[in-house]
Residue, then its C-alpha position, 0 to 999 in steps of 0.5 A: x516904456x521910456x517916457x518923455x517930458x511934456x512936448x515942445x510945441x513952438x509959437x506959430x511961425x517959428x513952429x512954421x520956420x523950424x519945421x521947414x528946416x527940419x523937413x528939408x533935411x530930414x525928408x529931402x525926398x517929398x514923395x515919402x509920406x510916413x502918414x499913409x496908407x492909413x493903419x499900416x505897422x511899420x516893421x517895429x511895433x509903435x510901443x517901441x524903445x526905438x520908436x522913442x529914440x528914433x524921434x530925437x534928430x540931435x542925439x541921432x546925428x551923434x549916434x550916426x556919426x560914431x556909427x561911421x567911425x566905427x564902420x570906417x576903422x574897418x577897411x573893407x567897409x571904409x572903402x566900400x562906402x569912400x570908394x562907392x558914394x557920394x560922400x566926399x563930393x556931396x556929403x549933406x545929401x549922402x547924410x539925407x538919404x542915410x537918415x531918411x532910409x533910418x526912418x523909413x526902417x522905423x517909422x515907415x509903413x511896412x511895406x514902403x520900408x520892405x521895397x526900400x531895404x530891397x533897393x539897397x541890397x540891390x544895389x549893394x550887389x553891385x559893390x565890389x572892389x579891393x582896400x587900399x591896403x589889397x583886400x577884396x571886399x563885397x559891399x553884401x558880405x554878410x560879416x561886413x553887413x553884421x558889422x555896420x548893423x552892429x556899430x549903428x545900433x551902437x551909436x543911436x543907443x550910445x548916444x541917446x544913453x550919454x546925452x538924452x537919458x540913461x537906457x535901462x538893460x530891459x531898454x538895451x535888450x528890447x533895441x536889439x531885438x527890435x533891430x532884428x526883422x530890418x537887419x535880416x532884410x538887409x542880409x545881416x543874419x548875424x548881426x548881435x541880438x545881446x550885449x553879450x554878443x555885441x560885445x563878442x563881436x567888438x572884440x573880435x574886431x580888435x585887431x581888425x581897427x585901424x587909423x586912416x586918413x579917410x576918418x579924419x578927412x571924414x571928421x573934417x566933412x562933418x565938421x563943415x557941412x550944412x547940417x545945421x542951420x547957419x546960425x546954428x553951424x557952431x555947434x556942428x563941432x561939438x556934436x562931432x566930439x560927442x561922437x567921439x567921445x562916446x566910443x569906447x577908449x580902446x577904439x579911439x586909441x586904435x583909430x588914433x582919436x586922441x584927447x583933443x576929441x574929447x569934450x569938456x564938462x561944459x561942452x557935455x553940458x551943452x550937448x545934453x541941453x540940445x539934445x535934451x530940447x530936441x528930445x521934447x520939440x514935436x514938429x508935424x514934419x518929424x516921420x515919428x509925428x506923420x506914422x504916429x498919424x496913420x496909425x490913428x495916434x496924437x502928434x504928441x503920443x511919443x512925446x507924453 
């Protein structure tokens, strides 16, 4: 089991003050409560890889702008997502609710995560059109599905490896059997379950990659939108490139990311420090303290 330093517990008002911040842009949506129905499991059992890594906000906005990337270097996905959502228009909401339904796929009681995941399948039903390159796409194509799975347990693992601390291959291997149950609801029945096929899978996708403006319009949104709190907006930039920075080299070269998004030694220096904090900072609003709670543990179980 991965375990973390002792948590970070901030004095009252900033405990108060950062804790609003964090609900605001992790829980947008009020009405969810991670805390009930009392005892209620979640789809992915508590003792979990993923219940230990899901918790570190920093290291998941790393992990789910890489998983982008990768999920916009194909076409079909690219355009299904730029041509469908509100992303352009109102990026900060669109990351809201793509956050929040990551952690209600973790940390949510099962059956709250079971009606969510539904949802989105049915409304992906409705997501059809043609790639500015001519290409029918279905936003339900279960090999598209299998590939934005895939590239979003990439990331969140990536990232967490690269910045937070090193995953083991026991670690590895349990996070892609624990995906497993939540990928199957949303139709990807053959998304990887080992490295090996992982792997498999991106070569495969080789030829498949390709360079767009949309990517790099995609970066520039990232860059600039209020994801952090103003005073803290700097840094946006920097978790952007250590996104980049951790897909593997030949997709930054297929997908045109060149040496500029590469970080620097003390730019990684900085990157690991924050994720490093956010992996110890416990705030009563995190959806990983709140199931903790129904689930009749302490705040800090994840966190000890």
């Amino acid at each position: 089991m991965l375990l973390s330093p002792t948590a970070i517990v901030l004095p009252g008002r900033l405990q108060r003050q950062v804790d609003g911040l964090a609900q605001a842009l992790l829980q947008p949506d009020r009405s969810i409560d991670f805390s009930v129905p009392s005892e209620e499991p979640a789809l992915i059992s508590v003792d979990s890889v993923s219940w230990r890594i899901f918790k570190n906000p920093v290291s998941l906005l790393v992990g789910g702008i890489a998983a982008v990337l990768l999920e916009f270097g194909e076409p079909r996905v690219r355009d299904g997502v730029w041509q469908h959502s509100s992303f352009r228009a109102d990026p900060l909401k669109r990351l809201q609710r793509t956050g929040l339904a990551a952690m209600v796929t973790v940390y949510g009681p099962r059956s709250r995560a079971e009606t969510m995941i539904a949802g989105v399948v049915r409304r992906h039903d409705r997501v059809a059109g043609r790639t500015s390159e001519g290409e029918d796409y279905r936003a339900n194509d279960p090999v598209l599905l299998d590939w934005v799975q895939a590239t979003a347990g990439f990331g969140f693992t990536e990232a967490y490896h690269a910045y937070v601390r090193p995953l083991t291959r026991t670690e590895r291997a349990a996070l892609f059997v624990e995906a497993l149950p939540a990928a199957k609801l949303y139709g990807a029945t053959g998304v990887p379950a080992s490295q090996e096929e992982l792997d498999a899978l991106f070569e495969s996708m080789t030829s498949r990659l390709v360079a767009s403006p949309v990517i790099f319009e995609f970066l520039a949104i990232m860059k600039r939108a209020p994801i952090l709190p103003a005073p803290a907006r700097p840094l946006q930039s920097l978790l952007v490139k250590a996104a980049v920075d951790i897909l593997p080299g030949w997709v930054r070269e297929r997908l045109e990311l060149g040496a500029s998004w590469s970080l620097n030694p003390v730019e990684r220096a900085l990157v690991r420090t924050m994720t490093s904090a956010s992996d110890r900072l416990m705030l009563p609003s995190f959806p990983a303290v709140q199931a903790c709670r129904r689930l009749g543990l302490p705040d800090t179980y994840l966190y000890t």
